[in-house]
C-alpha positions in Angstrom: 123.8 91.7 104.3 124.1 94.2 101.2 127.4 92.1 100.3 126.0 88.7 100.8 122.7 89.7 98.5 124.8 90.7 96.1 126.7 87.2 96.0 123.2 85.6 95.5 122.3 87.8 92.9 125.8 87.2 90.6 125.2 83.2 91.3 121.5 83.7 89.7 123.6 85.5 86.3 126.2 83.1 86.3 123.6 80.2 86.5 122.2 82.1 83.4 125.2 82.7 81.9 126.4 78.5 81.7 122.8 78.1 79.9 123.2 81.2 77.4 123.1 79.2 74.4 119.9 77.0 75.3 117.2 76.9 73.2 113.3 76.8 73.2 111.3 74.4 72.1 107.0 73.9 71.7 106.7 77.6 71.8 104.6 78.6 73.3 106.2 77.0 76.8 103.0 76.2 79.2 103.8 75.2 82.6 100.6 73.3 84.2 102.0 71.6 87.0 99.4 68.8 86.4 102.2 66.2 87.2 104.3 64.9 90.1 107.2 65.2 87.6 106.9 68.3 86.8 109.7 69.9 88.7 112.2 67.6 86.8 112.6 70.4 83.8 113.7 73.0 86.3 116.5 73.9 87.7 116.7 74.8 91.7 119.5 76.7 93.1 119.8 77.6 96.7 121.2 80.9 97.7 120.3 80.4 101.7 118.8 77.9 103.2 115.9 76.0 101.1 112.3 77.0 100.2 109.8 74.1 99.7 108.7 73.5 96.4 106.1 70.9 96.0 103.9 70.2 93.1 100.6 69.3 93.8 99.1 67.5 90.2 95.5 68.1 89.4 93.8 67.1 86.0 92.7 70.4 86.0 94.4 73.5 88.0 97.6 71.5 89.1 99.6 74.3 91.0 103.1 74.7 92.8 103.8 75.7 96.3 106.2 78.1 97.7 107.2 77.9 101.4 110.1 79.9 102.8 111.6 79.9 106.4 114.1 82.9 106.5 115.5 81.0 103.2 115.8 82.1 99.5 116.1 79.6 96.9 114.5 79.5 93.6 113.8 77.8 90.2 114.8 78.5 87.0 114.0 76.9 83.4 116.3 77.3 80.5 114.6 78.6 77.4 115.5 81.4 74.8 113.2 83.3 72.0 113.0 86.7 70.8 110.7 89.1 73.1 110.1 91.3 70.0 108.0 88.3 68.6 106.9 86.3 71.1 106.6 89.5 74.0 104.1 87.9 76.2 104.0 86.0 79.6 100.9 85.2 81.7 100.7 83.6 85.0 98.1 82.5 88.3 99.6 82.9 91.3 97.8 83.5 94.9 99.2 84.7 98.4 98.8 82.3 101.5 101.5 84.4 103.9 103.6 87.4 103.0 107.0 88.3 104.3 106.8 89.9 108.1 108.4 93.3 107.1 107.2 95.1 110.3 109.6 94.5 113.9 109.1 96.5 116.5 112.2 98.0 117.8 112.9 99.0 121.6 112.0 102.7 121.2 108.2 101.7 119.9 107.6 99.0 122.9 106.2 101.6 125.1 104.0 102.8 121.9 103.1 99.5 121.0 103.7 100.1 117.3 105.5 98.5 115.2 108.3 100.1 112.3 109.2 99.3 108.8 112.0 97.8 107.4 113.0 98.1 104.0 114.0 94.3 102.8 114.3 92.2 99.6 111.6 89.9 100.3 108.6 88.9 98.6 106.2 86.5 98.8 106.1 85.7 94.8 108.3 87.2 92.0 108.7 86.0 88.7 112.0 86.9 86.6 112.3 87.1 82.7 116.3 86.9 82.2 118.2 88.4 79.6 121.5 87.0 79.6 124.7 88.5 78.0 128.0 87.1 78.0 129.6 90.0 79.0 128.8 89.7 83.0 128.0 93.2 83.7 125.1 93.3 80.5 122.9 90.8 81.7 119.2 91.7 82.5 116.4 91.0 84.2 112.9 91.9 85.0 111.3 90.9 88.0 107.6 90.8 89.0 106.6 90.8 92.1 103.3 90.9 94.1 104.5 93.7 97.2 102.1 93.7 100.5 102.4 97.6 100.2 104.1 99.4 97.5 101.4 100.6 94.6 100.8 98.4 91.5 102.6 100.2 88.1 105.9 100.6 90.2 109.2 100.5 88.9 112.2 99.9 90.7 115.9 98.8 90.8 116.8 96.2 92.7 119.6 97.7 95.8 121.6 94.7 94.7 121.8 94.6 91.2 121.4 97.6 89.2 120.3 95.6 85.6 117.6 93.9 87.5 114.3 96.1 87.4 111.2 95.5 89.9 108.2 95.6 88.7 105.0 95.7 91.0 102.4 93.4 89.6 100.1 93.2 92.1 99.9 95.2 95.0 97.9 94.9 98.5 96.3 91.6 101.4 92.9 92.3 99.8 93.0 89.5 97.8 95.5 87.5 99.7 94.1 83.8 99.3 92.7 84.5 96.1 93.9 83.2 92.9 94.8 86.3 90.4 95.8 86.2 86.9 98.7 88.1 85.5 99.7 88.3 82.0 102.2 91.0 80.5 103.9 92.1 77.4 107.7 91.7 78.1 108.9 94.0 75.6 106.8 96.6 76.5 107.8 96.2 80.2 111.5 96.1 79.3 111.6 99.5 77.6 109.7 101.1 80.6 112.2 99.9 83.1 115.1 100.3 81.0 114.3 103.3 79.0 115.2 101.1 75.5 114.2 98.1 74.0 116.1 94.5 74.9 118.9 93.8 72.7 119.2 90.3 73.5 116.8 87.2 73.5 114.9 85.9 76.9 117.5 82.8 78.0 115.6 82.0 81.2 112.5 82.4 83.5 112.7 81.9 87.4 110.2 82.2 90.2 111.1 82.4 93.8 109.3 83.1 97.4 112.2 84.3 99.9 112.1 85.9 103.5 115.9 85.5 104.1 116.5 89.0 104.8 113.2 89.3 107.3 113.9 86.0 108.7 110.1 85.1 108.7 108.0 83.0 106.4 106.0 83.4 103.8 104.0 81.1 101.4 102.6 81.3 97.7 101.1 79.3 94.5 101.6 79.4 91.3 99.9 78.3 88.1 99.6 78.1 84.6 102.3 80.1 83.5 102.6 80.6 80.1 105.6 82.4 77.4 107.2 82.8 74.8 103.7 84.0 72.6 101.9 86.4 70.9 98.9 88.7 72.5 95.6 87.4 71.1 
């Protein structure tokens, strides 16, 4: 399974990679989802199996959904501006399901409990991606919203070691509820990677995956926002 992650996670770079040189454009990029169309600037690509992503348009508080049955896909949108300048990104998103990342295993039937596994799903992540032509260089900061581990942590992804996890949100308290994110990329890059980026953003991507649990999961997102300055 390690193996086959890791393929997933080199087609995600190389995607990157063949849009290095793209550039941004009405910065900053808003993403309202407040249109049946507005999937058509992103770009999907499908790792395992497909996740549903349908927009659901709203004058107001248009929002996409996420639904993932033991698939990981996700969507990606070219863009490219200095995280120096323009550091920040802000986002809703809300949990309806997370991942099932408890089984119960044949030594805890006659205990009834259940165990943990350790797996590379999550019910929402965002990814700022910091391409480099040199395969090996490339970047990427992923946030995610983790049913468990504490908000504030940092860790590297068991497939990749340039991609860095960071715990946005943490807990089922406020699963159903939407929450607001909004953080300084710059900042964020030189706590995971001990040193500020020495490349431009050249993508964004969201995903919702349970490939490696095999269950479902399901989450929104909405208004995301980058590519701007803190007010």
């Amino acid at each position: 399974m390690r193996k086959i992650r890791a393929i997933y996670i080199s087609g995600i770079i190389l995607l990157v990679l063949s849009i290095y040189h793209a550039h941004a454009s009405d910065l900053p990029k808003k993403f309202l989802f407040d249109k049946q169309t507005s999937l058509k600037e992103w770009q999907e690509k499908i790792f395992k199996n497909r996740v549903i992503y349908t927009v659901t348009p709203q004058q107001k508080n248009g929002f996409l959904s996420a639904k993932s049955e033991k698939a990981c896909s996700g969507l990606f949108y070219r863009i490219k501006f200095n995280p120096n300048k323009l550091p920040m990104i802000s986002w809703h998103w809300k949990i309806i399901k997370f991942p099932e990342k408890y089984v119960t295993t044949p030594e805890d039937n006659n205990n009834n409990k259940k165990g943990w596994i350790e797996k590379d799903d999550y019910a929402a992540r965002i990814y700022v991606i910091f391409p480099s032509l040199n395969f090996r260089r490339t970047k990427s900061l992923e946030y995610v919203w983790d049913e468990s581990l504490p908000e504030g942590t940092i860790m590297t992804s068991p497939y990749f070691k340039n991609i860095k996890i960071i715990v946005a949100q943490s807990g089922n308290e406020k699963i159903g509820q939407w929450i607001f994110e909004k953080r300084n990329i710059y900042e964020d890059y030189k706590k995971a990677f001990g040193k500020p980026p020495s490349s431009n953003v050249g993508a964004i991507a969201l995903m919702t995956d349970t490939d490696n649990t095999l269950s479902t999961a399901e989450a929104l997102y909405r208004d995301i926002k980058v590519g701007y300055k803190d007010e």
